[in-house]
N, CA, C and O atoms as a Tinker XYZ file with bonds, in Angstrom:
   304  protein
     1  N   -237.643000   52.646000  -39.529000    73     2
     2  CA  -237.519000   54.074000  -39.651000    64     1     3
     3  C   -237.907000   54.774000  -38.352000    63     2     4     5
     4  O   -237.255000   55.764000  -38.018000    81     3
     5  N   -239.099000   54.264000  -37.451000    73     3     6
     6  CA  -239.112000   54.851000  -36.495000    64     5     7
     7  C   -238.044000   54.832000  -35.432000    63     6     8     9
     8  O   -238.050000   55.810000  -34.684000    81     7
     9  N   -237.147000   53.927000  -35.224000    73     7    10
    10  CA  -236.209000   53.798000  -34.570000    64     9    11
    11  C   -234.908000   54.968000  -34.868000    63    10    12    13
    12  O   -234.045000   55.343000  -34.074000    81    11
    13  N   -235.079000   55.294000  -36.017000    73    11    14
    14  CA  -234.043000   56.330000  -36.509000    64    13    15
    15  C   -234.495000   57.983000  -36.128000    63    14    16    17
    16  O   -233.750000   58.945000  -35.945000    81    15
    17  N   -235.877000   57.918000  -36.091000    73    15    18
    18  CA  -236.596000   59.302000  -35.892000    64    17    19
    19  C   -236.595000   59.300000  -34.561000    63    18    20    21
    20  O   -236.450000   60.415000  -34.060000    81    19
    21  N   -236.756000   58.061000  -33.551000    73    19    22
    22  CA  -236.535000   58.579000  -32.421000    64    21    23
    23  C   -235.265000   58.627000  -31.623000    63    22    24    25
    24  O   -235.070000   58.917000  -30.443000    81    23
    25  N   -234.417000   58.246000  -32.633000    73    23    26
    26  CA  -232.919000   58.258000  -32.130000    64    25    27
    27  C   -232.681000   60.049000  -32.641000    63    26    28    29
    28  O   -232.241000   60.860000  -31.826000    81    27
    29  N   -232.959000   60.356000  -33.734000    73    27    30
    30  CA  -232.734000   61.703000  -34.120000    64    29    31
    31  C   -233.082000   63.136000  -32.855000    63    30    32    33
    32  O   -232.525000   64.156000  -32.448000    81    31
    33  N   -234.411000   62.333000  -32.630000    73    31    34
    34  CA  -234.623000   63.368000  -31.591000    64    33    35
    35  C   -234.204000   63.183000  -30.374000    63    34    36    37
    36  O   -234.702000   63.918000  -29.522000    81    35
    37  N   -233.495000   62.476000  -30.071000    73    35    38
    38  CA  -233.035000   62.265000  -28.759000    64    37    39
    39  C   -232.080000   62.970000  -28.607000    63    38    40    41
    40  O   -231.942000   63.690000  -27.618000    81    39
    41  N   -231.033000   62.868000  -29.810000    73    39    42
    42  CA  -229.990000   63.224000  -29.958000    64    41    43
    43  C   -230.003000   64.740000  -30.846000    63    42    44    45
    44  O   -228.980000   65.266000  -31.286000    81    43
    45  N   -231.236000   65.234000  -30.977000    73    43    46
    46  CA  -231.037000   66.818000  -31.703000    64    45    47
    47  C   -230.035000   67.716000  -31.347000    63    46    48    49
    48  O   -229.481000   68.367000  -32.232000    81    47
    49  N   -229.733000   67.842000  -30.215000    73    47    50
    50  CA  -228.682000   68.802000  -29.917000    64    49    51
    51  C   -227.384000   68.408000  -30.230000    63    50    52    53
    52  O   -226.657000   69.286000  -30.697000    81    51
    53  N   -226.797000   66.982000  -30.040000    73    51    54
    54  CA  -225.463000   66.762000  -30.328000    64    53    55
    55  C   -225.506000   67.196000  -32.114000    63    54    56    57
    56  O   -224.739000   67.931000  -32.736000    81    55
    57  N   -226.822000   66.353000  -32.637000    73    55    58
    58  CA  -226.446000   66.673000  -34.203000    64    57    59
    59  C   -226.553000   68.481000  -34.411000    63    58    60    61
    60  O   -225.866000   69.031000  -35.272000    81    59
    61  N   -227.093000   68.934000  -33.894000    73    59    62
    62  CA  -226.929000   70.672000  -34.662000    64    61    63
    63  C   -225.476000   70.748000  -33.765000    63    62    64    65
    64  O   -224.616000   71.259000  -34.482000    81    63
    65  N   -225.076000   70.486000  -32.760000    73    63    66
    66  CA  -223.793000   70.943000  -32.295000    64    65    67
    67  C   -222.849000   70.398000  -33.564000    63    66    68    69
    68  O   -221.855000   71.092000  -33.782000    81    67
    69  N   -223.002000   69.496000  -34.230000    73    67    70
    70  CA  -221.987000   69.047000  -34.925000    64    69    71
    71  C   -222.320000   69.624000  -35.945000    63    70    72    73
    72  O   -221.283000   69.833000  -36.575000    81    71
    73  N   -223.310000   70.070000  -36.569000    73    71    74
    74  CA  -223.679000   70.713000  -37.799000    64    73    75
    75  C   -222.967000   72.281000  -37.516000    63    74    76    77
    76  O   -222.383000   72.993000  -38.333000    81    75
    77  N   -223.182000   72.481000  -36.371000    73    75    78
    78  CA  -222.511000   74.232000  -36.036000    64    77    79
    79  C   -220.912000   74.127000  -35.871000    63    78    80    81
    80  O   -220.207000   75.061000  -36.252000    81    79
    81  N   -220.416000   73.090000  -35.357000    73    79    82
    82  CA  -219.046000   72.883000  -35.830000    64    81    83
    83  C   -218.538000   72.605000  -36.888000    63    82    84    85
    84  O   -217.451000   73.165000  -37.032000    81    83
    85  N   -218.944000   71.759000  -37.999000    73    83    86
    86  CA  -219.171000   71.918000  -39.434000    64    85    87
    87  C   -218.979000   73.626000  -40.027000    63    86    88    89
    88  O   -218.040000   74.167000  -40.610000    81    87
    89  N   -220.283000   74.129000  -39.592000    73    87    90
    90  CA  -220.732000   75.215000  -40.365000    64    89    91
    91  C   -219.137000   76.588000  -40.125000    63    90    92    93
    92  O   -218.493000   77.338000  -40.858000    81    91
    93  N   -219.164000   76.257000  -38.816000    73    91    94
    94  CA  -217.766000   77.223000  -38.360000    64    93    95
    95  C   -216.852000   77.404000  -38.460000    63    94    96    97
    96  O   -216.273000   78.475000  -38.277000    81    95
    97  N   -216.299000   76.091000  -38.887000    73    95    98
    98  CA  -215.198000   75.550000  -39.236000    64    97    99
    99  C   -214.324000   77.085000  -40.567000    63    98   100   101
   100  O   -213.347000   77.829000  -40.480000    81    99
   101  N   -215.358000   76.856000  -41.561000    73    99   102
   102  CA  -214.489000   77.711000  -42.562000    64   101   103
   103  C   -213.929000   79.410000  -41.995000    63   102   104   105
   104  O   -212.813000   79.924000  -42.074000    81   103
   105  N   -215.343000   79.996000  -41.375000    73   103   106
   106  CA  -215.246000   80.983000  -40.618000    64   105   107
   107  C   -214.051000   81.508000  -39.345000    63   106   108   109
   108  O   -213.593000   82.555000  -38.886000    81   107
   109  N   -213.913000   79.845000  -39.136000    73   107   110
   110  CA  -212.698000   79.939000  -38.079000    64   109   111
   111  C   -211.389000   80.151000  -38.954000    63   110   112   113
   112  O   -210.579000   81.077000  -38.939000    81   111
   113  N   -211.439000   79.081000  -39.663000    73   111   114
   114  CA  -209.917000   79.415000  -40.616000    64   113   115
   115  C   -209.379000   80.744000  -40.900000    63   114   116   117
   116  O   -208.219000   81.124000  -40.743000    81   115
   117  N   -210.510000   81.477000  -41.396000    73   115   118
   118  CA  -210.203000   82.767000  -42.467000    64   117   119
   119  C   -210.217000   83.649000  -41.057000    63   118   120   121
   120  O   -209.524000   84.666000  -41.086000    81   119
   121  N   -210.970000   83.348000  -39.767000    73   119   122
   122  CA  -209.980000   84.597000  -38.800000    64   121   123
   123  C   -208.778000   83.861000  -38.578000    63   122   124   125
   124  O   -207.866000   84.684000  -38.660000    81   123
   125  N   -208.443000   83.043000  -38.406000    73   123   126
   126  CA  -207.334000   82.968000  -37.658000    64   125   127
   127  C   -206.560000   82.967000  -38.845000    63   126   128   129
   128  O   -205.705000   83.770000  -38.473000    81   127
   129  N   -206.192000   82.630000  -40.112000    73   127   130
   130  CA  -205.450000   83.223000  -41.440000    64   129   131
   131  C   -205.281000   84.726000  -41.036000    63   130   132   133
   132  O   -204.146000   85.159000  -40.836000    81   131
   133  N   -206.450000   85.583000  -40.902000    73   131   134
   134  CA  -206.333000   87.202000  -41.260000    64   133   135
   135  C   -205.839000   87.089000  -39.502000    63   134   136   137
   136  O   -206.600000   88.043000  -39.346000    81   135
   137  N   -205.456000   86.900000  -38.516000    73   135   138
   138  CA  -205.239000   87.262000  -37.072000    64   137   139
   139  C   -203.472000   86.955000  -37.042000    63   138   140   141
   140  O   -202.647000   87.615000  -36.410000    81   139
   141  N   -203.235000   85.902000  -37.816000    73   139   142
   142  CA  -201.494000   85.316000  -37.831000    64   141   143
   143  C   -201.081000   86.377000  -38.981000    63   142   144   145
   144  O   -200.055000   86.949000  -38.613000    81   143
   145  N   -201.506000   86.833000  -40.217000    73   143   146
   146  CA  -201.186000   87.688000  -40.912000    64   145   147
   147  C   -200.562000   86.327000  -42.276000    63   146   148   149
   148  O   -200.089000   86.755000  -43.328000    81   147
   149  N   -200.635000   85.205000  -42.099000    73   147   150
   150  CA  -200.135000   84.412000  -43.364000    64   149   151
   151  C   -200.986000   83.239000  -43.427000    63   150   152   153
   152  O   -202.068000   83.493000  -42.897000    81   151
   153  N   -200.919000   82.083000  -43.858000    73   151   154
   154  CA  -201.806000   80.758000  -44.038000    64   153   155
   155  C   -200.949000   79.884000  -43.415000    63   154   156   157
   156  O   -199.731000   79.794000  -43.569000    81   155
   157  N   -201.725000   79.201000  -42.651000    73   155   158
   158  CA  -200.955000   78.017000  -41.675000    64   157   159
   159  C   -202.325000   77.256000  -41.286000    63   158   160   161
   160  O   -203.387000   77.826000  -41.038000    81   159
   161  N   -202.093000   75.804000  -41.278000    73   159   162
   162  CA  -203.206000   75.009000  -40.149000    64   161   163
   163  C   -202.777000   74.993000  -38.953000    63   162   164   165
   164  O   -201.648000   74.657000  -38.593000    81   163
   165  N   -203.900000   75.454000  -38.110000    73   163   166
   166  CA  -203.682000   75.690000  -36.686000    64   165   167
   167  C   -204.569000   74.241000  -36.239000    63   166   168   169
   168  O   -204.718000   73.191000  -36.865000    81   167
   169  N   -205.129000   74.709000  -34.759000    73   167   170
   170  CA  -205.974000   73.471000  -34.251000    64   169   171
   171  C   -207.803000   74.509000  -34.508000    63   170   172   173
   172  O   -208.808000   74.146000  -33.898000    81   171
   173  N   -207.808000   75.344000  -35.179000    73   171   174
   174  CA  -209.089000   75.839000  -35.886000    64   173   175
   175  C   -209.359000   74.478000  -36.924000    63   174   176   177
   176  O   -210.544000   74.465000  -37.257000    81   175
   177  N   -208.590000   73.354000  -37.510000    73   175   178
   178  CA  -209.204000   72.749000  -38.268000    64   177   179
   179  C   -209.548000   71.592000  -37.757000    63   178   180   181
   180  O   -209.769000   70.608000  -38.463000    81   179
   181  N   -209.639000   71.593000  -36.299000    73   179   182
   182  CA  -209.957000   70.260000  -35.537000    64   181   183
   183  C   -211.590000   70.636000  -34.931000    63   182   184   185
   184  O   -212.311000   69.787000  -34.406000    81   183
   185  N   -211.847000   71.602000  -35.066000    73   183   186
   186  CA  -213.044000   71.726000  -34.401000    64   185   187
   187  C   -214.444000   70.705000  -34.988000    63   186   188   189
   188  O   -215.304000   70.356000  -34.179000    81   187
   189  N   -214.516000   70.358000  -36.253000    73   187   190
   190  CA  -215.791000   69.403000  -36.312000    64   189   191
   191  C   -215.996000   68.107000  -35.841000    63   190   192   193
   192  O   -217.010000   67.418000  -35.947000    81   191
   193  N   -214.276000   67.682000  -34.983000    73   191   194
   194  CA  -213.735000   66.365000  -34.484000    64   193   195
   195  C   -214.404000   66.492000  -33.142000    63   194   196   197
   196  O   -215.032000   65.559000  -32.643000    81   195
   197  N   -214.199000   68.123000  -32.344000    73   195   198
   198  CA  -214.190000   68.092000  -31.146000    64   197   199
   199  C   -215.739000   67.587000  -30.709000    63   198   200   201
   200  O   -215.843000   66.576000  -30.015000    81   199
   201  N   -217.037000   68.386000  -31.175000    73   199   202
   202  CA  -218.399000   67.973000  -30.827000    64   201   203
   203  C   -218.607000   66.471000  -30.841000    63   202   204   205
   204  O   -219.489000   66.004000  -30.120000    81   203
   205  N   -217.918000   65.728000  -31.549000    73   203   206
   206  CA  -218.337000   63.792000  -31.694000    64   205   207
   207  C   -217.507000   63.531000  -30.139000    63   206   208   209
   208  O   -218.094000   62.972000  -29.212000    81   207
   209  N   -216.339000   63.932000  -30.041000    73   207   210
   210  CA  -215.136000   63.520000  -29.248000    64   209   211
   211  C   -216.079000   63.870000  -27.716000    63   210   212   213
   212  O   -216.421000   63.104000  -26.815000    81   211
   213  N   -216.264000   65.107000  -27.868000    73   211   214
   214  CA  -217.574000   65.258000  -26.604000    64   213   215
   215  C   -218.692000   64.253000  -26.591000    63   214   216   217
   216  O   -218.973000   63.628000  -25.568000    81   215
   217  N   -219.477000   64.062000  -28.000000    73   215   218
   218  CA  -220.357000   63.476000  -27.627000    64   217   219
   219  C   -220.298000   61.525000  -27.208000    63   218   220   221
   220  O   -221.111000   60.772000  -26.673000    81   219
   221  N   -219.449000   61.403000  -27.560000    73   219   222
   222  CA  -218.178000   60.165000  -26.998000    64   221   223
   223  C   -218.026000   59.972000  -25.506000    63   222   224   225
   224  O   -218.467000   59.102000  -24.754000    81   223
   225  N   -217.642000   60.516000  -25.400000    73   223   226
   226  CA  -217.086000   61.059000  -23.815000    64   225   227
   227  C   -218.314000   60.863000  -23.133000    63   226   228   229
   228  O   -218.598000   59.765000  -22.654000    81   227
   229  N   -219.307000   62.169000  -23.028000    73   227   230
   230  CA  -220.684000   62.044000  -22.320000    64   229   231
   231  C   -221.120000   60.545000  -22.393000    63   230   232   233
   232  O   -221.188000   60.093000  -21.250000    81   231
   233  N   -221.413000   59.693000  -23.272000    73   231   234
   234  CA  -221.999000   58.704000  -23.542000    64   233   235
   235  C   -221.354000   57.726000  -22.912000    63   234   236   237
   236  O   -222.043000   56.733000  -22.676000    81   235
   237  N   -220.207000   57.698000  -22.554000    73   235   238
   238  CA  -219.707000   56.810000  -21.901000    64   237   239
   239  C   -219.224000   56.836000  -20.594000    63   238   240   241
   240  O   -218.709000   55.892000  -19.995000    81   239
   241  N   -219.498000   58.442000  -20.012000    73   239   242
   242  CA  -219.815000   58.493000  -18.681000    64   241   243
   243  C   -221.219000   58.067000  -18.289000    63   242   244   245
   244  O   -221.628000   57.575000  -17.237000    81   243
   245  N   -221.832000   58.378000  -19.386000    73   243   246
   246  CA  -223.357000   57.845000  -18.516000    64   245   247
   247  C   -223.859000   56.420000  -18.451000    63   246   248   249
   248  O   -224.765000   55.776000  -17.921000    81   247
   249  N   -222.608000   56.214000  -19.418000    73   247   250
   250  CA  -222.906000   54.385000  -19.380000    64   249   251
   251  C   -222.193000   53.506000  -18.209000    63   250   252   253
   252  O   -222.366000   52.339000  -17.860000    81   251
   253  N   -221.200000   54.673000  -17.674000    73   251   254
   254  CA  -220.044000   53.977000  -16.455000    64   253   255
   255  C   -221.243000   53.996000  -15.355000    63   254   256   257
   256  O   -221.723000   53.039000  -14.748000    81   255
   257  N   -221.542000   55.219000  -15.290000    73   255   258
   258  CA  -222.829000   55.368000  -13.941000    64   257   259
   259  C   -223.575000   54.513000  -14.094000    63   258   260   261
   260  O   -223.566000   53.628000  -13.239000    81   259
   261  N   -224.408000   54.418000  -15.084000    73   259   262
   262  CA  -225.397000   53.762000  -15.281000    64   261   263
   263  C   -224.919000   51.945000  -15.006000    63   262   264   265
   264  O   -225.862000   51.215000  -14.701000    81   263
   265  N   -223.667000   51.358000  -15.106000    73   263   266
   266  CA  -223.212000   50.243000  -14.774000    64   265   267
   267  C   -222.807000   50.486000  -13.024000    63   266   268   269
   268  O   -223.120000   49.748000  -12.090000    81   267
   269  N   -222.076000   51.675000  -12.983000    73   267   270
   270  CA  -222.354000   51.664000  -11.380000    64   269   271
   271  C   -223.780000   51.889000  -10.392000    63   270   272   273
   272  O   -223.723000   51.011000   -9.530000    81   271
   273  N   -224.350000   52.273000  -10.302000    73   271   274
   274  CA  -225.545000   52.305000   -9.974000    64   273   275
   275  C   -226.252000   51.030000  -10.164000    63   274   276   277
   276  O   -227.037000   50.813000   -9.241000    81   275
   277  N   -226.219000   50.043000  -11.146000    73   275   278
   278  CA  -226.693000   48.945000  -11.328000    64   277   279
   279  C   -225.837000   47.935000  -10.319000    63   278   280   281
   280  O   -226.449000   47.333000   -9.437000    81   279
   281  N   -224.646000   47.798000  -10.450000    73   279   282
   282  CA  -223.805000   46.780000   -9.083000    64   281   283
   283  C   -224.108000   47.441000   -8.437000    63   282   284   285
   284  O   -225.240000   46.956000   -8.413000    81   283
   285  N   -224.206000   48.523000   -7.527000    73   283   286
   286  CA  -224.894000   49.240000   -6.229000    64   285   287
   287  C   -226.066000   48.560000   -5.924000    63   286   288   289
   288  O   -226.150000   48.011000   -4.826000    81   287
   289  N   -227.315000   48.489000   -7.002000    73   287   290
   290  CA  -228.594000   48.388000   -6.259000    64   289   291
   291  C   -228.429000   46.662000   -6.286000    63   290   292   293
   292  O   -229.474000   46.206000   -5.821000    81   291
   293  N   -227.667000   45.763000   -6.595000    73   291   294
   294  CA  -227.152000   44.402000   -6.571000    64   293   295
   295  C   -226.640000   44.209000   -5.629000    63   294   296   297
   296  O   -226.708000   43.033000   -5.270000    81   295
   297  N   -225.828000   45.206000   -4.661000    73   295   298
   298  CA  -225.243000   44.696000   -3.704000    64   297   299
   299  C   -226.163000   44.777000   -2.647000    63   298   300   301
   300  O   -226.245000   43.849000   -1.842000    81   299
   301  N   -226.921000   45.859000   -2.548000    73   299   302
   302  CA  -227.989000   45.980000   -1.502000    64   301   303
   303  C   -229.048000   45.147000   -1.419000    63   302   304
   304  O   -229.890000   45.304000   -0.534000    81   303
């Protein structure tokens, strides 16, 4: 369990970012419904995808560096 509590806090911000993309999600729909004037899915229903897809991304730039920087201090 401690391994989970300190993974939680490491990661607090990605999880409320994803909880606030969650939470927005419905809010987004119903403007952009009342802004087109009819009901359609737009890309408003992709937004709770986008915060993981970021937090994806980051994680695996810092893992490219973090492998470059490691053959760097190997070659020297």
């Amino acid at each position: 369990m401690n391994r989970l509590v300190k993974w939680c806090w490491k990661n607090i911000f990605w999880l409320m970012a994803c909880a606030g993309g969650v939470g927005a999600t419905p809010a987004l729909v119903q403007y952009a419904y009342s802004a087109r004037g009819y009901k359609a899915i737009g890309g408003e229903i992709f937004v709770p995808f986008l915060v993981p897809l970021i937090w994806y991304l980051v994680e695996l730039v810092k893992g490219a560096f973090k492998e470059f920087s490691k053959e760097l201090e190997e070659e020297t």
